[in-house]
Each structure stands twice: as C-alpha cells, then as structure tokens.
N, C-alpha and C positions, 0 to 999 in steps of 0.2 A: 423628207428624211429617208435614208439609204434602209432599208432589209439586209444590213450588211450582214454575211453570214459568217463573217469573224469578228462579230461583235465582243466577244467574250469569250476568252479563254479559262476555263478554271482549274487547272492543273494544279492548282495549293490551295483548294477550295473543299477538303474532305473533313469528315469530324468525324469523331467516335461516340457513341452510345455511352451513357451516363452507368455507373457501375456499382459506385462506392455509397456507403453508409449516412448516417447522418456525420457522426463522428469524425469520420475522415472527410467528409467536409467540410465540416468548422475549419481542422486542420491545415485544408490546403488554401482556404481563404487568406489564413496568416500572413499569405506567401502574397499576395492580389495586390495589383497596379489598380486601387480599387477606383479612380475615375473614369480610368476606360472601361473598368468592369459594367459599375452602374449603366453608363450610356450605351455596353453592348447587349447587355440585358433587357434595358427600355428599348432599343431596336427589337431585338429574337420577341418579345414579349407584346410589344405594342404598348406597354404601361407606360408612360412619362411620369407617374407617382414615383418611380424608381432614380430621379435625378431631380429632387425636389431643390429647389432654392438654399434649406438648410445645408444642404450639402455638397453646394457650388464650392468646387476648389478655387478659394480665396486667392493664388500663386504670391501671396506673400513671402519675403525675405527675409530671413534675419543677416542674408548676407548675399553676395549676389553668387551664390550654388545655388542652381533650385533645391527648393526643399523637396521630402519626400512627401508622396502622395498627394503634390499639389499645396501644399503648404495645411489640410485638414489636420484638425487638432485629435489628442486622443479618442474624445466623446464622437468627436464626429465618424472617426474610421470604424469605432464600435458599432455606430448606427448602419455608416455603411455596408457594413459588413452582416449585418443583420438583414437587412436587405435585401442582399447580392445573394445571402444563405436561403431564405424564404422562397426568391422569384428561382431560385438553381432546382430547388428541391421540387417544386409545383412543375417548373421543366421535366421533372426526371421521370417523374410520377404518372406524366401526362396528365395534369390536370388543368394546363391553361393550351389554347390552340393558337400556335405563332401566328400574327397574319403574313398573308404575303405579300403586302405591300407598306412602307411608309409613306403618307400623306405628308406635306409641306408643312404644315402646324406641326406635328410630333417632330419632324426633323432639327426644326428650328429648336424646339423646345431642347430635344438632345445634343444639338450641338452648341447652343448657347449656352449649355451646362457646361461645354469642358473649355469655353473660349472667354478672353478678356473682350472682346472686339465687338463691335455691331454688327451682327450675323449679316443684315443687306446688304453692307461690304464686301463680305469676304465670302460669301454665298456660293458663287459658282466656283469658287476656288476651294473653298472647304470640300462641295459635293464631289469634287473633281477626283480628292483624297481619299473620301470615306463611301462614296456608293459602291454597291455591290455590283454593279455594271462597268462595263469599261467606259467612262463619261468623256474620255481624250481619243475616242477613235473618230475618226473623218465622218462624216455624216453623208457622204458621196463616193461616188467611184468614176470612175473616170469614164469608163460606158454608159453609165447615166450622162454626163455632162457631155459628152464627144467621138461615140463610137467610133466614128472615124477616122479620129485625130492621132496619128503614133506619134507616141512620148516616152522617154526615159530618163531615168535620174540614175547617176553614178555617185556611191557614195565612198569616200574613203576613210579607211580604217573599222575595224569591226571587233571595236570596243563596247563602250556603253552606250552612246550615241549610235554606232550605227545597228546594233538591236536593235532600239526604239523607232530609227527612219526606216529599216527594214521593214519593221511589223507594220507600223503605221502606214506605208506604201503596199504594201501585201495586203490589208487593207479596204486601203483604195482603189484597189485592182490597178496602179501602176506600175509596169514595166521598169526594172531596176539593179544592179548588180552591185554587192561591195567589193572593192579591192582591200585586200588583206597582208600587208606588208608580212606577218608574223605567218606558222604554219597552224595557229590555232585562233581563237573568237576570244577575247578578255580584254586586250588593249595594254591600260599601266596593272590590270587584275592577274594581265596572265604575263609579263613583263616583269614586274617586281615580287620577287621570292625571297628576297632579303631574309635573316632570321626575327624572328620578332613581326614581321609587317603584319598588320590589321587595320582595321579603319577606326579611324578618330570621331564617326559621327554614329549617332545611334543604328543599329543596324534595320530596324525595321521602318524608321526614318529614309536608308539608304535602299530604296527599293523599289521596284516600278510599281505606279499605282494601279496595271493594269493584270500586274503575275506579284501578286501578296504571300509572300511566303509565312509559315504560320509557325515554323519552328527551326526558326536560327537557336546555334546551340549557344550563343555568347551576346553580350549583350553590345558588345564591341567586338565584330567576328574577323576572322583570321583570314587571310589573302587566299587562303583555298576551300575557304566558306563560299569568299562571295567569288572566286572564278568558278566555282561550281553551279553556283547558282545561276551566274549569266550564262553558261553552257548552258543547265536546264534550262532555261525562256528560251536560246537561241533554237534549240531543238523542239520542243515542245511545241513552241510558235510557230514551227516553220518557216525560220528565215535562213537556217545553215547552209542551205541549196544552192541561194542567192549568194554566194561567198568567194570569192575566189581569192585562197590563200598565199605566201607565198610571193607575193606582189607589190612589189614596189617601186610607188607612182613618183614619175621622176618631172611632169610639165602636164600644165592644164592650160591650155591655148586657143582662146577664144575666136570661132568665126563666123565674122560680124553677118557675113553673108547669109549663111546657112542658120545662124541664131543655133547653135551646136558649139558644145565644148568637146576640144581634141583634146584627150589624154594619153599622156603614152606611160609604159610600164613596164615592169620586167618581171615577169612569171618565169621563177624559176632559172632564170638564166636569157631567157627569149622574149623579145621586142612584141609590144602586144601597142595598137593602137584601139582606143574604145572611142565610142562619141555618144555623147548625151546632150538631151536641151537643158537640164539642171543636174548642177553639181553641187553636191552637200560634204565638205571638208567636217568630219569627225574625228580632226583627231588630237584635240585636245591641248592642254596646257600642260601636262605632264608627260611628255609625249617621247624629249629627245633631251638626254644627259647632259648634265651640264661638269666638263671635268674644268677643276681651277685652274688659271695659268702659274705654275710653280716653277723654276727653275730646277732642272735635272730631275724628273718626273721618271724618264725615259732610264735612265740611271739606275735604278732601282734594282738589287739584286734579287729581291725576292717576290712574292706574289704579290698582283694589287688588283683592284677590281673595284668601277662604281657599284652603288647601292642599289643601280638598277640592271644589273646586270653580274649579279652573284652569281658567282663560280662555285657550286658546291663540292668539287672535285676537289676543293683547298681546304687542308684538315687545319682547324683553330686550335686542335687539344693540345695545351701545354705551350701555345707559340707566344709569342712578343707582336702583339698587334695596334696599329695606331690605325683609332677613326679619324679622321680628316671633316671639322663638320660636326654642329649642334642643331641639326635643325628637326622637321619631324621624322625621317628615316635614323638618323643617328641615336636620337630620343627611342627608338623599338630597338636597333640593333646594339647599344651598348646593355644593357639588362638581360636581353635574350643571352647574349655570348659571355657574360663574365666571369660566368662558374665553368667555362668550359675553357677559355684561354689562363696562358700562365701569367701575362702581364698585358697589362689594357690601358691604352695611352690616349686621352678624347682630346682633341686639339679644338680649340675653342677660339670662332676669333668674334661670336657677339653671342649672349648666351637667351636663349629662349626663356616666354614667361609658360610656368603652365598652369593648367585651368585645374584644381581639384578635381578629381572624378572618384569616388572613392573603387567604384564597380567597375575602372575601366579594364582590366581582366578579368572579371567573374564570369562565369557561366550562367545562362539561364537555370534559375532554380528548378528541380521537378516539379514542383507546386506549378509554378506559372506555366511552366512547360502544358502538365495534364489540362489547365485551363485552357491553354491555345488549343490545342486536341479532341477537348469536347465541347466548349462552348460555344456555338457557330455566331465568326463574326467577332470572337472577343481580340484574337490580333489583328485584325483590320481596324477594330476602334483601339487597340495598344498603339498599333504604326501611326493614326489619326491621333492620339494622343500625345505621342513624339515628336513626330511632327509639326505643331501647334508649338512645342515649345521650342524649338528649334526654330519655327518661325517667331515668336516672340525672340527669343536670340537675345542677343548682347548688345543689340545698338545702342540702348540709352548709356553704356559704358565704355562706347568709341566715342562719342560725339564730342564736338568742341564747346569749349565757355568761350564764346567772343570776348577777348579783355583779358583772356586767360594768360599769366605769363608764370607759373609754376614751372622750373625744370622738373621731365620726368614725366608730366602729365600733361592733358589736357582740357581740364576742366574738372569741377568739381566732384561728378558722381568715377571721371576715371581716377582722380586721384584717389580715390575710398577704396574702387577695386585694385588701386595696384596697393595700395597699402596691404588690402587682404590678403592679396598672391601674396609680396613680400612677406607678410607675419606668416603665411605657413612653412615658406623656406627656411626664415626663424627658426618655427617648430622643429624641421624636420632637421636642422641642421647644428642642434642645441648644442650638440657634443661634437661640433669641428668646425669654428668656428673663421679657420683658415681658406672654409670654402665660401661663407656666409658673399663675402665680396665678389666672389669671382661668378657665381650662378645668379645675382640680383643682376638684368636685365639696367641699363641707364635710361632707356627710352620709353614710351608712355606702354602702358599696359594697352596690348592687341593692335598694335603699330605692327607687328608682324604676329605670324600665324600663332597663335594659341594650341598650345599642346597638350592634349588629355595626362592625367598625372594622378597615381595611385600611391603614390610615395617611391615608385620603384626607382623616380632617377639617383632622390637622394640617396637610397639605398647602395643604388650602384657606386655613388662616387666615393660613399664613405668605405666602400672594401680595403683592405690592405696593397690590396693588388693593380688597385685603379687611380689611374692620377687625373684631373685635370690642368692641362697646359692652356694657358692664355697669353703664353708668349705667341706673337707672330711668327709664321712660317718662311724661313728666309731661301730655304732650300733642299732640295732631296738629294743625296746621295746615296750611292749602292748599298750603302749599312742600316739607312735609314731615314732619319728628320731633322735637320737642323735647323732650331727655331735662332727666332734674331738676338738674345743673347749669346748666340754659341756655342751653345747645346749641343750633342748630339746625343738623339733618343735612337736608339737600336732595335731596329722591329724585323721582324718577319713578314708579316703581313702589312699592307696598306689598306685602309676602306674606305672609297672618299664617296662621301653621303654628303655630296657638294650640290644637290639638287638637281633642278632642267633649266633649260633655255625658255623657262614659261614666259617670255616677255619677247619672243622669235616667235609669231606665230606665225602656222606652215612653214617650220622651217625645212631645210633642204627640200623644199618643192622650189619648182617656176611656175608661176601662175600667173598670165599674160592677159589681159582684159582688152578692151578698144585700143585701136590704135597701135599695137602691142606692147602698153607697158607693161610692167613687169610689176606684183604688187608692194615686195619688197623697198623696190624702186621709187612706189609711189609714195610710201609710207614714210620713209627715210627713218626709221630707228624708231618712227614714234604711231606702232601702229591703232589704228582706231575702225570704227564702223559705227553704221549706222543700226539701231536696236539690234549692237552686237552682234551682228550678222551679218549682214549685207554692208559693201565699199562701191562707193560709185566708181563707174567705167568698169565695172565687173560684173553685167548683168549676168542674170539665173544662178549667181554664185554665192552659196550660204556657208557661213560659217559657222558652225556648233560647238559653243564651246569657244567662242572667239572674244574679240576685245571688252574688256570690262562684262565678264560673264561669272567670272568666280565671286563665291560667299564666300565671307570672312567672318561675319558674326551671326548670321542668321541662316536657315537652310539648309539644304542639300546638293550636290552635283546634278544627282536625279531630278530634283524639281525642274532645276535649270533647262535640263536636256530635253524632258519630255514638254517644256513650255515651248522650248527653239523649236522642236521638231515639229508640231502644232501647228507653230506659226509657220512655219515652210510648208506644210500640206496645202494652209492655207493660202500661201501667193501661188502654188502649182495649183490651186483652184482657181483663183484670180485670170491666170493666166491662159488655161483651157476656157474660162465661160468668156473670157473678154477675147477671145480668138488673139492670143496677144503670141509676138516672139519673144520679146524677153522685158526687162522690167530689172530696174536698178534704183540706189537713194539717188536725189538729189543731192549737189553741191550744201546747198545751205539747208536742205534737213539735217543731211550729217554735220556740220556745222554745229546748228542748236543743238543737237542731239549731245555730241562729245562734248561742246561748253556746258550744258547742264550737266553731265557726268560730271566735269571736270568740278565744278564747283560745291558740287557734294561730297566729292572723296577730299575735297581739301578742309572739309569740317568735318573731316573722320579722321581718327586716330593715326593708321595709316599714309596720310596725306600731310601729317606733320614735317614741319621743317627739320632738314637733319638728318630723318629716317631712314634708311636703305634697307630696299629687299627684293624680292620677286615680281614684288607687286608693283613694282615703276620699271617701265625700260631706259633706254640708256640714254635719253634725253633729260632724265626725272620725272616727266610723267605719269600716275600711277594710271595703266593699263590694262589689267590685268581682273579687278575689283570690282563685283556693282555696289556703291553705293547708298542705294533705298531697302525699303521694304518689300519684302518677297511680292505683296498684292499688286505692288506696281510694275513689277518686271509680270506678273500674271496679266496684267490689265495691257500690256504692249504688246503681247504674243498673243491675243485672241484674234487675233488678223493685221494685216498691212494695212496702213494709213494712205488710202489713194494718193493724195495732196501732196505725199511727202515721193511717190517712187514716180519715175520717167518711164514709159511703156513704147512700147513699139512694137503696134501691131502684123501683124502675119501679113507678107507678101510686102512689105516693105523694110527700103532699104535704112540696117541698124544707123547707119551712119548719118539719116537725113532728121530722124528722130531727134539727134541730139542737138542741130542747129537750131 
C-alpha cells in the first residue's frame, strides 16, 4: 500500500468548541436528524450503547415518503434524544476521551444501526461513504509501479467528473490535463443558471465522499451552492492547474501504432493537437441542449433562450412569457419567475409526476447547522445517513408485476404509489378542478424523472396569471405560439426548458477507434458499452458518465462518477503492471453486459411499453438508465474483469491482437 501523500484532504473537516448551556441544548436537539446523530456520537465517543437495538430506525411507511427520523415513534426520539443530550454534554465537559480509532466490531455495530441491509454486503461500500479517510484514493502511484514508463490521460470536460479523475490521478502521480470547453470548472453547475435551478437530490448525499462539506445552507441547494463548492474542491485539491479552459475538443483519433490517442482542439481560437495513452470522456448526459423541432422557431419577434443557456440580460418584469416544456428545469423556472412576470404561459405536451418533498426549499435550520459545527463527524454520518436512503431508493416502486395489465401502472406496489402522487394532486388542486386532468401524468409512476414537489407547482398554476396549455404546438410565429387548435398565444419571451440530447452520447465529437470508425457510426443511434464505459474497437477510451449510467430511483451522480473513475484508475493500473498498450471489452462481454441491462430496465417502470423520454434513444431502447442496485454497479467498478477485456501488450502491433 502507497504512503500516498494526498491521502486525505481535509478542507471541510473543522469544528467548533462546545459553548452553550444545558438549556440550549435540549433546545437545539429539537432540531436533530437524530439517527445520524446517535451513530456520530458512538463514533466521537467510542460508546455503541448510544445506538442500541431499541433505537434502530425501523424506516417504516405509512406511505412511500420517507418518514421523518427514520420512521422512530414519539417515545423513542425522547430516548433518543436523551442520549444524544447526556453523550453532547460528557463531550463538552471533557469527561469521556474520544478514541482515535474505530475497530471493526463498533463500526459494524454503528452502522447496522442506520442500515436495512447485511453490513457483509454492503461493507466496503458503506466504509467507502462514511470513513474519515479518503478510502477511494489509488493505493499506487505510478513510480511505484513503472518509473520508467511515460503515461498520460486526457480528460475532457471539467465538470464533476473531471474533478474526481483529476484528483484521483494527482493522486496517482499520473500525468494528465483537462480540456475545458467552458472558461470556467462546473460543467451542467456552471452551465445552468436558469432561475429557480437547484438540485433535486439531497445535498449532502450530492457530494464527494472525499471533500464532505459540513454546512450546505439548504437542504436542496441552489446552482451556486454547488458551482461554489466544486470550485472549492477544484482549488483546494489542486487540480485547477491541470485545466485548460476554453477548449473545445473537436476529434479523438486513435493510433493503433503508437497505442496513443490524437485529440485535436480549439483553445481559444487555435488548433492544439494533445496525445494521450488514455482518454476519459467527462462529459456527461446533460451536457448539449436539446431545442424542439417547431416550425418557425427562427420567426420569433421577441427574446428566446434554452433553459440551459439563460440570457439574464432579458428583463421578465411585467412581460408575456411562454415556457415551452414540463420537465425538471421548467418544474424550478415556472415558480421562481411568476410573481415577477405579467403573464406566464407553460406549454405542456406530457405532464411530470412529482415526489412529495415537504422541505424541498427549506434551508438548513440553525439547530442542525450549529450541530454540523460542533459535533465532529455529525455531517459525515448526516451525508451517510442520506445517502443510505437514497440508496434504499424507490426501486421496489419501479418494478414490474409480471401478469401486470393495469393501464397507468405497473404492478402492484407502483400502482399504490401512483395513486398516492395522484391523491396529493387531488389535495393540492381541490379548488380547480379544471387542472385536476391535465397535471395527472397517463403513465406509470417514475416511467420518467420524478420531480421534488413542495406544493409550489400547484401553487404556481393556480395563480390568476398562469395558464397551463396542453394543446400541441403547431407553430411559432413573430407574435408568438400557435397551438393546434388555432390559437395564438402572444408572448414576449420564449423559454424552451426542452431538455439535452442525453441519449447523443459525445455528442458533437468524432471519436475514431481501430480501423477508423467512427463511434457514432458504430453505435447507429443505439449507443451502449460495456460496465458503461468502455466500447469495443476503442481501446484506453472511458466514458464517465456514459451508457446506462444514470439513477432514477436510487442514488446519486456522485456515487456513479467517483465508482467510474475508480474503476479507470484501476485498468491504468492493469495496464502499467501488465506492461500492456491498450486494453478494450470484448465483442460478447459487451454483448452480455448490455442483454442483462436491457432486461432489467424492461422490468422497470421506465422500460414500459408506450413510455417516451430521455431515457430511450431513438431506436427505443432505454440507454440512458442503470437498472440495479447501487451495491452492484459498486461491486463492477472495483476493478476490470480480466476475462471480459482484449489486451495488447507493449511493443506489439494493436492490430495483430485482435486477430
């Protein structure tokens, strides 16, 4: 094992000194996320009496919202909470001495406390989340393994992905540059400024497991929470050096000879050729605008602009605006803007379901806040906390009933959940009943993205001011929108929150593998890979973030990115100790690989007959999706399956390999 000496960065690793009273401790307990509390307390404390068995969060339902606090009943959060006051107070006082270490017995104890699962399972994947070490950094450096050997990986885009390959190669001690189409580090974070944008997944869930931020101020944070945040890591870590912004890579063209990838690029205006032995594609599924095909678009007298590409230069006060688009951008921008514009038009042509969230605007209370601040380790087990249930997820209300023939659903536990969505739409929509039909979604609940939901949409649509249109769009004209009855709606502004080309992956690149095809080419509309990553006849070439990589009902982005990048450390270790050129799937790996995908996403929600979204490209295939459970996409990126990739060793030729 490596002495790596950037094992561990702690830049969000500070706490404060204990201050306050008895009294205003009680008080700020009120406020406690108390199952993470308990288990960061038996961590700081070394006590495992402090997450007893009575006090296992049960994660019972009464509906499928999680409950709060884990589903503990009143008696039990009193106890808890008694608890949590005694071990805070012995803390303050210094009357117990933290150890400084956890043993494997207490670990387990602590974390079978906050988990459904059989710890041996989930083991290394849990520790992965919740150690106070960086447990996902390389265990190697590349002068340990090959002094000799010069190596370099190019990665593109310097998003969230390439943060993570950055550090993770920094490292490694290998040799590496990103190319950065934009003039700054964020990706779709520094990209999308729309009003209204935040994340839909819990915030401290959405974070690197190895830079834990301890005071996100929202619990659902806002598009310049987290482009701030991935600035600080990029800086902080020391990968902003390695950046070069600005650039945009136009062809990645494999030679066979040399086992080197040619990239060529435009800095700024000027033709730049780079060459690397591996390339890592970061850039994502939300990457590259998708505008509708509408007739007379071009037409348009007045201002328009995608969702991902907001013009703030364009004043809303008082104007006539149609959003074009219900999907999750449309979902933040119609609420944000409708007390600010005079008339608000949402053109709707399939209408989203969404998920209860009661707190998905709240701010972190101060209570919770002052705990993240003093009690060391309590938002690491908050984030570990979230995480968990986020990995628990909503699969058991995608799945299919084989036999199942209900319109609308797909089985029993989803038709309960869509009934629950629907009866809140009920609720929220008692007194206007003329929308009730038109915002109830026809297709099965979580067939397409599930959208967080505080009550603000209904809110928004019932204003006087705001309509929703469910006629079709027939055409645009200089005045406006003319739907397919005949309409013309008279707008000032257009907003088309029409989504991306998520189902184009790499698009507008050429990327040329053996032979020189081209990948686009190879794929024919219906792209796939192997453990979502790697495509045969494309050796050293990873994709991060590529085919059937996104969560839908379970997870994070993050989890995803920092597993792919892992696994790529890993085959550039493969590939150094096995003195190798390069290294690609197999024909019939990828094969099994994408038929097991495929078979899974067809017993998911999503994969229903009928369906249309992001998540299928234009063959129908869904592409886009993983399928399983977080622990199995964890258990694939712990390294490359020899068996499954074609290697071809140093000083021969690429081409003899594949015969």
């Amino acid at each position: 094992m490596s002495a790596n000496p950037i094992d561990h960065a702690d830049a969000f690793d500070t706490y404060l000194p204990i201050d306050i009273d008895d009294a205003e401790l009680e008080r700020i307990l009120e406020k406690a996320e108390l199952p993470a509390l308990l288990a960061a307390l038996a961590k700081l404390t070394g006590d495992t009496s402090l997450v007893p068995p009575s006090l296992k969060p049960p994660h019972t339902r009464k509906s499928f919202i999680p409950m709060p606090q884990g589903g503990l009943d009143e008696a039990q959060q009193k106890e808890a909470r008694r608890l949590a006051f005694d071990a805070i107070r012995r803390y303050r006082d210094g009357e117990i001495q933290t150890p400084g270490h956890t043993d494997d017995a207490e670990l387990r104890a602590i974390v079978s406390f906050l988990i459904t699962r059989d710890f041996d399972d989930y083991r290394d994947l849990l520790i992965h989340e919740v150690a106070d070490h960086d447990v996902g950094a390389p265990q190697w450096t590349l002068s340990e393994l090959d002094p000799d050997r010069p190596f370099k990986v190019l990665i593109i885009g310097a998003g969230i992905t390439g943060v993570v390959a950055a550090y993770r190669l920094k490292q490694a001690g290998v040799e590496h540059v990103v190319l950065e189409k934009n003039p700054e580090i964020g990706g779709t974070w520094w990209e999308n400024t729309y009003p209204g944008c935040r994340l839909d997944t819990s915030n401290y869930a959405y974070s690197f497991s190895f830079a834990q931020k301890t005071d996100w101020p929202q619990k659902f944070s806002r598009q310049s929470e987290i482009q701030d945040y991935v600035l600080k890591v990029a800086h902080d870590y020391g990968v902003r050096d390695r950046i070069v912004f600005n650039t945009l890579v136009r062809s990645v063209i494999y030679d066979e000879e040399a086992g080197e990838w040619e990239v060529t690029a435009i800095t700024d205006g000027e033709v730049r050729v780079h060459r690397a032995n591996v390339v890592i594609s970061g850039t994502g599924q939300l990457n590259s605008p998708k505008l509708p095909n509408i007739e007379g678009m071009d037409s348009f007298a007045g201002a328009s602009m995608h969702s991902a590409r907001w013009n703030h230069d364009v004043s809303l006060k008082g104007k006539r605006v149609a959003i074009i688009g219900t999907g999750a951008s449309a979902y933040q921008i119609a609420p944000a803007i409708a007390d600010e514009v005079g008339k608000l038009e949402v053109f709707q042509r399939s209408a989203p379901w969404l998920l209860p969230t009661a707190d998905y605007l709240d701010d972190i209370s101060p209570e919770l806040m002052w705990l993240f601040r003093h009690i060391p380790g309590y938002a690491r087990w908050y984030r570990f906390w979230q995480f968990w249930l986020a990995t628990e997820g909503r699969m058991p209300t995608v799945t299919a009933d084989e036999g199942w023939n209900e319109e609308g659903s797909i089985g029993a536990i989803n038709h309960a959940f869509r009934q629950e969505l629907e009866a809140e739409f009920r609720r929220q929509l008692a007194d206007r009943p003329d929308l009730i039909d038109k915002v109830i979604p026809t297709y099965p609940a979580g067939a397409k993205r599930l959208l967080r939901d505080n009550g603000q949409w209904s809110a928004t649509l019932r204003k006087p001011h705001v309509d929703l249109v469910t006629e079709g769009i027939e055409r645009i004209v200089p005045e406006g929108v003319v739907t397919a009855d005949g309409v013309l709606h008279e707008v000032d502004v257009i907003a088309y929150a029409t989504g991306f080309r998520a189902d184009e992956f790499l698009a507008d690149m050429e990327v040329r593998g053996r032979d020189g095809v081209e990948v686009h080419e190879y794929w024919d509309g219906d792209p796939r890979a192997y453990a979502t990553m790697t495509v045969p006849g494309f050796p050293n070439f990873f994709i991060c973030g590529g085919p059937n990589s996104a969560v839908a009902a379970n997870g994070s982005a993050i989890f995803i990115v920092e597993c792919s990048i892992e696994y790529i450390l890993e085959c550039i270790r493969t590939l150094v100790v096995k003195r190798l050129k390069d290294m690609e799937p197999t024909d019939a790996a990828t094969d099994a690989f994408v038929g097991k995908i495929d078979r899974a996403n067809r017993a998911r929600a999503w994969g229903a007959e009928g369906v249309t979204s992001w998540y299928r490209n234009k063959t129908g295939r869904v592409s886009a999706v993983w399928p399983f459970e977080l622990l199995e996409f964890w258990n694939m990126t712990r390294g490359p399956a020899e068996g499954d990739y074609r290697f071809t060793p140093l000083g021969e030729l690429t081409t003899q390999a594949a015969e």
